[in-house]
Structures are given as C-alpha cells and as structure tokens.
N, C-alpha and C positions, 0 to 999 in steps of 0.2 A: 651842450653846456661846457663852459671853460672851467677853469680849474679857479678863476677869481668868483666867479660866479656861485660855483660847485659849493666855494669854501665860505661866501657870503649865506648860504642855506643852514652850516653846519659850522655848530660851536665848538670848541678846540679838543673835546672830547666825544663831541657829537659827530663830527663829520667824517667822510669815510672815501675810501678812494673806492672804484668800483669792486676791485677786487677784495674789498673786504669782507670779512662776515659777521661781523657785528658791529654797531654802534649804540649810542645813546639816543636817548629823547629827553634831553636836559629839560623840556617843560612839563613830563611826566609827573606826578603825583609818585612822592616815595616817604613813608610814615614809617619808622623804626623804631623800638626799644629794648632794642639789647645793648651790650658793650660797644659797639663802635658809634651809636646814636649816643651813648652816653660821653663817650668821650670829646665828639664834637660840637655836643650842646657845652658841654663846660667851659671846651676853648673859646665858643660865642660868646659866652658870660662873661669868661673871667679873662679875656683876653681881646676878643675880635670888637667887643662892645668898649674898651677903656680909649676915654676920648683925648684924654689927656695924650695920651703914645701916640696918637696919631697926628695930632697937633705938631709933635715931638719933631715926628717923620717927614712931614710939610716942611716944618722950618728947617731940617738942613740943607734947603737947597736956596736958603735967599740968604745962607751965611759961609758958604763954601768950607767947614769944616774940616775936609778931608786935605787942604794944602798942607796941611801941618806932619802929616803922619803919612799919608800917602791913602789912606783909608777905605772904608765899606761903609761908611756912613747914609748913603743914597743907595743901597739896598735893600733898607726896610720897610720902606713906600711900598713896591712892587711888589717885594715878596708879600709882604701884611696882608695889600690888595688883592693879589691872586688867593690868598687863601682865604679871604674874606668872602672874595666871588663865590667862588669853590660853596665853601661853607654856606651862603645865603640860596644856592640853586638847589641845597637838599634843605637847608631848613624855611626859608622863605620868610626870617623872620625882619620887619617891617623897620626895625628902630636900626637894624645893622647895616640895610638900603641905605637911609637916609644917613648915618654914620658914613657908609662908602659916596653917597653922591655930594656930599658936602665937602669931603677931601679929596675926591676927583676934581671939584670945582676950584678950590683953596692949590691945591698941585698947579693948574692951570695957571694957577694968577702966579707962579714962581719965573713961569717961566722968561728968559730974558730976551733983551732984543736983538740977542746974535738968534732964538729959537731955540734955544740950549735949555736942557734941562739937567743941572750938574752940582753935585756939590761942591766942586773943583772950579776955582778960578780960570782963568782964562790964560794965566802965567803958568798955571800947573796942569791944563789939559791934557789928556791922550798919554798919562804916567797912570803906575800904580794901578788902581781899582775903577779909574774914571768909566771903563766902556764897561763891566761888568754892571755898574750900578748905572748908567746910561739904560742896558739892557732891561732892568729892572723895572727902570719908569716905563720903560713899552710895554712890557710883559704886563703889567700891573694896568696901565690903563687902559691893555688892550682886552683884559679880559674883564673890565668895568663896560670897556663900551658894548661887549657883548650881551651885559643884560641889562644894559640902561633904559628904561623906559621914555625917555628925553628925547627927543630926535633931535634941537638944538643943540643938548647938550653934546649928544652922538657926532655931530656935526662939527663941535667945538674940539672933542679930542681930536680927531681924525685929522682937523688942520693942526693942530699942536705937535703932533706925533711925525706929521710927515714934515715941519720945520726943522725937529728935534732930528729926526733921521737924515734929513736934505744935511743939515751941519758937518753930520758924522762923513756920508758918502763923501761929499766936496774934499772933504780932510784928511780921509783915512784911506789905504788903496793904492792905486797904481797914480794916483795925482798926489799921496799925499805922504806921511807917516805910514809905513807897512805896517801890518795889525800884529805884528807878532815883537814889534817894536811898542807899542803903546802899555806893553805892561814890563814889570823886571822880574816877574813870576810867573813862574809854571810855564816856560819856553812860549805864553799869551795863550794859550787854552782859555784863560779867564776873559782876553778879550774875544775871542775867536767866539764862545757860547753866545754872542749877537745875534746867530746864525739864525738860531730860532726865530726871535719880533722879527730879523729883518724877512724872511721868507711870508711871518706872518702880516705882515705890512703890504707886500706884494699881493698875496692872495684878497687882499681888501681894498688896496685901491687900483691894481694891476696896472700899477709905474714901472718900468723895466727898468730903470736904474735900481729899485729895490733887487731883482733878480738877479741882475749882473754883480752887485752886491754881492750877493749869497754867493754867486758864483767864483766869486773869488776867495770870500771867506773860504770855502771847499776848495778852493785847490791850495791854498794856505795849507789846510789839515792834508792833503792830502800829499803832499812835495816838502810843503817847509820844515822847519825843524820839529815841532809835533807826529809828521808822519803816523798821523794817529788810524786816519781811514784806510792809507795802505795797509797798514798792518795789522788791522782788522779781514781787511778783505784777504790778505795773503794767509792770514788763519795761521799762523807757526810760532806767533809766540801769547803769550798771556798779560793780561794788560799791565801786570806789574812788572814786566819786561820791557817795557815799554819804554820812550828819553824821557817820557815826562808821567808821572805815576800819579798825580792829583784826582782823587774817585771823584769827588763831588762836577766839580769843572769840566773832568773827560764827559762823564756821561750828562750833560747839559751840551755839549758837543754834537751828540750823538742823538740827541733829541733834534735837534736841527737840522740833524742830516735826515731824520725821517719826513721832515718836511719837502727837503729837497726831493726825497721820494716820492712822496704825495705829486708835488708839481709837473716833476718831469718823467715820470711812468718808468722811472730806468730801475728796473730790478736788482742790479749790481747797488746801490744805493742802499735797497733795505736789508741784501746781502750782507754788509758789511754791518749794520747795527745789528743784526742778528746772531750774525759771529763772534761779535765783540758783546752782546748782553751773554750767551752760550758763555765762553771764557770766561766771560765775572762769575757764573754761578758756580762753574768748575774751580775753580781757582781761589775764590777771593770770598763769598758768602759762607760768613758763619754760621753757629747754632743756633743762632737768635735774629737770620734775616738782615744783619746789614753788613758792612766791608772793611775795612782796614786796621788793623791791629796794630799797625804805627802812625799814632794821630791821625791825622784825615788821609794816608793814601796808601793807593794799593799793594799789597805787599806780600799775596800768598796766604791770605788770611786761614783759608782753608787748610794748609799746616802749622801757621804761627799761632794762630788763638789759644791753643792752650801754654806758651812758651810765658810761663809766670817771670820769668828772667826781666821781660822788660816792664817796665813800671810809669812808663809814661800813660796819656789818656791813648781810647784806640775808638774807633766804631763810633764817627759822628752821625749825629742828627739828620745833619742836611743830606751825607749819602744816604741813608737810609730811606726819606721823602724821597730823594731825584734817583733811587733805583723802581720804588714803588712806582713813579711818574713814568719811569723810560718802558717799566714792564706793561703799564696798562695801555699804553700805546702802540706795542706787540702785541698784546690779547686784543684790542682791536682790530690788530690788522692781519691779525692771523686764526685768532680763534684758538690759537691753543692751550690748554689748560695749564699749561706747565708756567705757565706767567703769571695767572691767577693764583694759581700754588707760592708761586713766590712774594706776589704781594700781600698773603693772608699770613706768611711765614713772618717777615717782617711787620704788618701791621700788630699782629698779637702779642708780639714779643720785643722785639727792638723799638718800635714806633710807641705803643701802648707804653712799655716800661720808663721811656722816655719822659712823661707827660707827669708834670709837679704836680699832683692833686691835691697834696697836701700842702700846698701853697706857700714850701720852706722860702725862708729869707734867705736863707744861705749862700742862693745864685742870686742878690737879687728881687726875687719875686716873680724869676720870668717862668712862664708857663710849662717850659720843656730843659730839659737836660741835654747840653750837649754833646756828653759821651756816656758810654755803658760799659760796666767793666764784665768779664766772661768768669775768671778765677777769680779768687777772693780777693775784694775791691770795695767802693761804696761808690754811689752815684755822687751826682754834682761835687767833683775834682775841680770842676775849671768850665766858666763858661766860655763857648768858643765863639772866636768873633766880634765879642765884646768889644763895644767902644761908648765913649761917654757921648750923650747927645743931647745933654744938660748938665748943668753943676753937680745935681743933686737924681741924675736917672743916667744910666746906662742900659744897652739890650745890646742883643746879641745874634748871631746870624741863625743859630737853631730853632728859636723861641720865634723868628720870624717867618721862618718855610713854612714852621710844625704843621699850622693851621691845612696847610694844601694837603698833606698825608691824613689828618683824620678825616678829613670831605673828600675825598678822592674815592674808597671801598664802597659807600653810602651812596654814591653817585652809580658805579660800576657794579651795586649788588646783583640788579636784574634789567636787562639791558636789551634791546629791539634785536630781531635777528631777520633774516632774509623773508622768513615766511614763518616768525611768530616773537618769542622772548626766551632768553637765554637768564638761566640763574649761573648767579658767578661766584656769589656771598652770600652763608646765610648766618639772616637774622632776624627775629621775631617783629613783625611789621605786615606791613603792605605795601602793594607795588604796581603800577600802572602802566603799564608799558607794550610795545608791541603786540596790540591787539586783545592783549589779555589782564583785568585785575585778579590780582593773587593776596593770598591772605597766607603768610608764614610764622607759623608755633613752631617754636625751638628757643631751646637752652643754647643753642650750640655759641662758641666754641669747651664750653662749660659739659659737654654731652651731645650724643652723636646722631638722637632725633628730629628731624625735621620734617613738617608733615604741610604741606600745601593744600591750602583748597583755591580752587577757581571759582572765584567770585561771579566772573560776567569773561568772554573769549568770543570776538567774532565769527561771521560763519562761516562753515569753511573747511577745509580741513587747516590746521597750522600745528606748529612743531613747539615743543616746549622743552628744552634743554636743561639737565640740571649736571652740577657738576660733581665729579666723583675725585676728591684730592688723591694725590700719588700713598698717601700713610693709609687710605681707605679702600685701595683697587682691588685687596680680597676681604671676602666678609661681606661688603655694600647689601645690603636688602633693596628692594622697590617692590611698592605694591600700587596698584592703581584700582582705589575703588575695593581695597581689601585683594584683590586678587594678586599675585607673586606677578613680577616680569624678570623674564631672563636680562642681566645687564650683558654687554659685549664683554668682550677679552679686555684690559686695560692693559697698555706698560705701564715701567716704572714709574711716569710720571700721573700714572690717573687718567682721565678723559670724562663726555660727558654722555650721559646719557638721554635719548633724542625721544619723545614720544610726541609720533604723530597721527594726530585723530581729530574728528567732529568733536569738539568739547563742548558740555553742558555745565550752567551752571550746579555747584555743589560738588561736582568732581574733585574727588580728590588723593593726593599724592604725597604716600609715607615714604622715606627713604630713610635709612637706618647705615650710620656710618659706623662702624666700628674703632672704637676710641681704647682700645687695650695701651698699656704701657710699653714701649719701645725703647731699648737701649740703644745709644749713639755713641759710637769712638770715633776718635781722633786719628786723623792721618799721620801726625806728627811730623818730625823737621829731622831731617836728616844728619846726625851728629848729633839729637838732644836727644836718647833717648826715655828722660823722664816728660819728655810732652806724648809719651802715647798712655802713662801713666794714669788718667781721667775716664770717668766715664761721665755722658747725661741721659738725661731721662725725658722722653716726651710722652705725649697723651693727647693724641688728635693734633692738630695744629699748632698747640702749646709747648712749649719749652718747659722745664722743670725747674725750679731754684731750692739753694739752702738758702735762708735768711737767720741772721743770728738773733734777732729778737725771737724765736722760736727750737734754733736747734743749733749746734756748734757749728762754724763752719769753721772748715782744713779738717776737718774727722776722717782718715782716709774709709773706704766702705770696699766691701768686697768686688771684686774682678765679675761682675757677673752679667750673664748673656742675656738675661731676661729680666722685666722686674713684674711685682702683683703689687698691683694700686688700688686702694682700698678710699675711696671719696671719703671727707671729713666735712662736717659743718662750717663754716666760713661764712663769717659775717663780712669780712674788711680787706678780703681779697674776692677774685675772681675763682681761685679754686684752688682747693688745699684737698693732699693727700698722704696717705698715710704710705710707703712703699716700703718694700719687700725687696731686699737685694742678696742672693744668696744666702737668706737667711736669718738678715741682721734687716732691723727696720727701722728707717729714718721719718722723718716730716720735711715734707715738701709742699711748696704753693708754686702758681704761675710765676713766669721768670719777671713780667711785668708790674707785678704786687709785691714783688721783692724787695729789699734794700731803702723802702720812700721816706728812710727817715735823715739820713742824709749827713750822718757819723759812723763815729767807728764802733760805737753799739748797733753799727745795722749794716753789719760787712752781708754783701751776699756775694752765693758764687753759682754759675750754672754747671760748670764745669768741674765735677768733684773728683777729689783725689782717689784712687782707688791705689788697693795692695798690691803690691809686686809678687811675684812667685816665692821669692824669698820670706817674706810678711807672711803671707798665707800659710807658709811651713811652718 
C-alpha cells in the first residue's frame, strides 16, 4: 500500500504510519459526561451551531476585506470548520452536519475564476496573512471532506481545493514569489505552516507537484531565514532562541513537518519535531499548560511566568489548542504518555479556563478568551486577532481554533492500539474501540477514582492499556476483578499500565490515582530575584487559583513545601478547596473556574505570592 492510499484509509487523527502504536477509530461510538463532554457540548450550542457567524465567514471571501489592513479575516472559515468537524466526530449531532454541509457548499460557490479562494484581491495577493488564511480554506474543507457523507459533494471539494492549490504552486516557489517573501511577518513562518494541507492534498490525490511543494516549503524551514528545523534537529538552543519566536505559527510548522514524516519514512523528520515539542516543555510551558508570557511568543516562559513586571497580555488561546494538536500527534506516533500528560495539563487548566461560559459581552460574546493571566490579572484584556467582519460583529482568532482543543481529548480519550485499546483520558462515559466496549465511572479530574468495566472485548487474548499521569507514578492502585496488580516502575513522567488477557464480559478495572496537594515553584529569572517569591498549588491534573470573589488576592502565604487540601462543596466550579499552607489556610478553586467574571472584582491569580525569609521573621 502507498502512503496516498495508506492515508485515504485514515483520517488526520486516525491514520498511522506503520510504526505507530496507536491510533483512532474516528467512527467508534464515544458517550461522555464529565467536564470535557461538557465543555464541547456548550461550544456546539453556543458557538459551533450560530449560523449567522458562519454566513459571516463565507462572505469574506466574495468581498476581499483583508486589502485594506493586511488581515486574518479568511481564517475563520477553516479554523470554525476544522473544529466543527472535530466537534461533530465525537458528538454526531445532525443539525451541526447540515450547518457544516451547507457552508462547505456556500464556500464552494466563493470561489473565483482564477480557483482562488482569498480574501485578498488579486492587487494584494501573496502579502500579509493571504497564505496563512489560504491554508485555512484547505485545512477546513479538507477535514469536512473527511466525513462528508456526499460523494458529489466529496468530489466537488477535491476539484476546488486542487484549483485553489494549482494557483498557489504556479505562484509561489522556485517559478514564482519565494514563500518567505509572501508575508512581512514572522521571517513567513505564517506562510510556510501551508506545509500541512499541502502534504495533506498529496496524500489524497498523489499529485507530485503537491510533494515537491512541501518539499520546498522544508527546505525553506530548513536553510532560509527561519532555520527553524535545523535548529530543532541540532538540539542546542531553545525555541525562544530562536530568529523568529512566534509559538502559535512555529508549531503549525511543525505539524507539517510530521506529515513530511508520515510520507517519506525519514526518521530525522520526526527527529526534529520531537526535539523541538521536548524544548517547549523544558523551556517555554507553564503552570497552566500553555506558552508565552510575552503576548503570543516564546520567551522562556518557564522562568518569566511569574515576572509580575510585565503587564502586557501573555499565554494565548491559539498556542495552547496547536500545542494540544502538535502533542496528540506525538502520542500517536510514539505512544508516550508524556504527551498525554501534557495535553490533559493544558486542557484542564489553560484551555478549559479559556472558555466564556458565562457568556460576558465584554470580548464581544465570543466563546473563548484570548489570553490567561498567571499573577494577579483578570481574564478577557484584549481579544486577540480580532477583526471586524461586519458593521456591527467582530470575532477573533482564539474563539475560532477553541472548538478544535475541546473535541480533540474526547476523541483521543480511548483509542485502538495494535492488539486491543489504550485509555489516554478519563472520563465518566463509554467507549467503543479497539475490540473492546468499556463503561468508565469517575469524578476524575475532580477525584482520582476511576473504575472500568468491560462491557463486550473480542476473543482472544488483547491488551488494555490505561494510563498513569507523571503527578500519580507513586501511590497508583490497580485492582482487577477486586484482586491488587503490581503496576511496573514509572519515571517522572508516568506511563501506562498494560493488562493482557482473555477478557469477559463484566470484568472489571479500579485504578485509584492519588490526587494529594502538591506545591510548585518557580524557576525564576535570573537578576529578578522576587520571581522565585510565588508558590502554586496542584491536585491531580488541576492547577489551583485564588479568585477575589472569594478570597483576597496578592495575600502573600507562607513559603511552604507541602500543603493539606481539605475538598469544599462547590456548586459553580469544578472544585474548591480549603488548603493548608504552613499553617495558615486559604480558599482555592480550579485555575479554570477562576476569575469568569471578567473585572477587577474578579482578579485571580495562580501564582501566589509567598514570604520571604525576612517576612517569616
């Protein structure tokens, strides 16, 4: 089988290169209702279903808006649709199809008779934002035509998309405008991330011009002034040492390059995304799972976070979805948990706390927040990306990914493995996959029980994987069937635990994670030394916050190595607790339930001040 072939069997999460150890079965049966089903039913509702916005997103491509400003306005199509897709393969619900097949269709009829699909006139092509939102109409209808049930219609993108691409190739390139010329930002990282659709355009109609394509785009990255994959692969510096520091844009780069990998089996390929996502975690991820501390790019986040000095926004939206994105595509292709770890870090805390529930006007009305503050801050600052795309509406680039980050976990909960199903996520549902239906009771991330039973498992022997996060690698219980199983040794990052057997139905499987409170310091910045001044607080996967509608925040608390978390009633968060910090006791809730009211009566902070030696005497 080819790799066009390979990739026409398996959908962009689904498919797998041989050397893989896990993938998807995107037409699996997956029922949830804990927090992360809650968050993605809402975005459905109150977001992925308003038809008005998507009308919105249609028309700016038959009024070239973006001349004027240089803009992002033919962003929101793609991104909207990709998460829409996303969103509709775990929920399945019928009215958000027909939502998407109608603006597939409506998209379609935009397009012009150069094959163009642009918000950008033809005076203002190949400047500013034009290939990034190019990239978006691919991405967006390429993952509509993935589960369109339409063969005409299937038929109708696939010519559209490869006119839309034929434009670019003829244009862009060794015949035309160099891709690093086509933007006046971020040394063209922003156009270079095409990388992706075009690789994925190959794989679906195995055109070789598509390839050669990509193949230049990579040597772009890899020679031109970006130099982003060398110096990934050379491993010696950290990506915010980098010429061009943009988080969001690098790692959509980098997603591309994994495709490159998929196609031509070269190991150096996934080499270097693998070194370059290793560096972000080291370097650049905060306490709350996403990256940059100075507005949207990388900057050493991992010692600046707590540097209260700067006051601008930090820790956008969109990093935070396209880290989740770049990680679940390494937990595919590698099986290691330490990805998963990272996407459950981020979704609980930075992605989750992200999300308007309370449906402030303040941004707007849009769905999601663009930035998060760490020290005492308030949510919705400033929406990012923002541009007007009527008189009387404006959206923005965060509110438009979001949808992909909360359907992306849901999708990746429990997942087909070589010789049965890997758990990756838990949460209270069930799950169809790999040979096996499972039935999961849990609190969790709220509490550290989770208890499976196996519904129905073919015959055979086959292996059932569950995963043990790096904050739970000592303490974990397993029992099976009531009986204790020894778990193996874990590093620091966790791993998972593999039971392989003839399974019956009713079997079933306690694992007991240990959710004690954990104190977290700060590396601090070299010359500051009141940035090591902070301590936080976790409890399983969760992050801890002060919120001022409950308790002072800047209170500094004591310097202390441990704390005792005493669970509280909580109606209107995910989980409040009473803690114990050398002695003095505060009130704390999740870092995500934190601050949602969207003034300066609702400053929170995760990141609290603590006494100095001095204080303490």
């Amino acid at each position: 089988m080819n790799a066009r072939e390979y990739y026409a069997l398996h959908r962009q999460y689904g498919r797998r290169a041989e050397t893989d150890v896990q993938w998807m079965e995107l037409a699996a049966p997956r029922r949830f209702s804990g927090v992360m089903h809650w968050h993605a039913a809402f975005i459905q509702t109150h977001q992925l279903l308003c038809a008005e916005d998507w009308k919105l997103f249609v028309e700016q491509f038959r009024i070239a808006p973006d001349d004027a400003d240089l803009g992002w306005r033919g962003e929101y199509f793609g991104k909207m649709m990709r998460g829409a897709c996303m969103t509709w393969q775990y929920t399945g619900d019928e009215a958000l199809y027909r939502l998407m097949q109608e603006n597939a269709e409506a998209m379609l009829a935009t397009q012009d008779e150069l094959g163009r699909f642009s918000s950008y006139s033809t005076a203002c092509e190949f400047k500013g934002w034009d290939l990034w939102c190019r990239k978006y109409v691919l991405l967006g209808l390429l993952h509509f035509h993935e589960i369109c049930r339409d063969e005409t219609l299937k038929g109708k993108i696939v010519t559209a998309l490869e006119k839309h691409l034929d434009y670019i190739v003829a244009r862009v390139g060794h015949n035309g405008v160099e891709i690093g010329e086509t933007s006046h930002k971020w040394l063209g990282i922003n156009s270079a991330s095409l990388l992706e659709p075009v690789l994925r355009m190959y794989n679906l109609t195995g055109r070789g011009a598509y390839l050669a394509f990509g193949e230049y785009i990579v040597d772009f990255l890899l020679h031109g002034a970006p130099n982003i994959i060398t110096l990934a692969l050379e491993d010696k510096l950290q990506p915010w040492q980098y010429p061009v520091r943009k988080a969001y844009e690098m790692m959509s780069c980098f997603e591309g390059l994994l495709e490159y990998h998929r196609i031509t089996g070269e190991e150096k390929w996934k080499t270097a995304v693998i070194r370059f996502a290793d560096r972000v975690m080291e370097s650049d991820i905060t306490v709350i799972g996403c990256a940059g501390c100075e507005h949207e790019l990388f900057n050493h986040s991992a010692r600046t976070q707590t540097d209260a000095s700067y006051t601008g926004v930090m820790q956008e939206t969109c990093v935070t979805v396209t880290w989740m994105k770049l990680c679940s595509q390494l937990l595919l292709l590698t099986g290691e948990a330490k990805y998963a770890n990272r996407i459950e870090h981020s979704l609980y805390n930075a992605l989750h706390g992200a999300v308007n529930e309370k449906l402030c006007q303040k941004n707007g009305g849009l769905l999601f927040d663009s930035y998060s503050p760490l020290t005492a801050g308030i949510r919705g600052r400033l929406v990012g990306g923002r541009k007007n795309i009527a008189p009387d509406r404006n959206y923005g680039c965060c509110a438009a990914i979001g949808a992909a980050g909360t359907a992306l976990p849901l999708l990746l909960a429990v997942t087909a493995a070589k010789n049965g199903a890997c758990v990756n996520f838990y949460e209270n549902g069930q799950a169809e996959t790999g040979g096996f239906r499972l039935r999961m009771e849990t609190r969790y991330p709220a509490e550290g029980l989770v208890k499976i039973t196996v519904d129905a498992a073919n015959a055979g022997e086959r292996a059932l994987s569950l995963r043990v996060p790096g904050f739970a690698r000592e303490g974990a219980c397993l029992h099976l069937n009531g009986a204790p199983l020894a778990l193996p040794a874990f590093g620091a990052e966790g791993g998972y635990a593999s039971l392989c057997r003839v399974w019956q139905p009713g079997d079933t499987i306690t694992l007991q994670l240990p959710m004690t409170g954990r104190i977290l310091r700060p590396l601090g910045m070299e010359g500051k030394p009141e940035t090591l001044d902070y301590l936080a607080v976790a409890y399983g996967p969760l992050v801890l916050a002060r919120d001022a509608g409950f308790a002072p925040v800047g209170e500094k608390v004591p310097a202390a190595d441990s704390a005792e978390i005493q669970l509280l009633d909580s109606n209107d968060r995910l989980l409040r607790a009473r803690v114990t910090l050398g002695g003095q006791s505060l009130e704390l809730a999740d870092y995500a339930g934190c601050g949602k009211h969207w003034d300066e009566e609702c400053l929170t902070e995760v990141w609290l001040p603590c006494q100095t030696a001095g204080e303490r005497e």
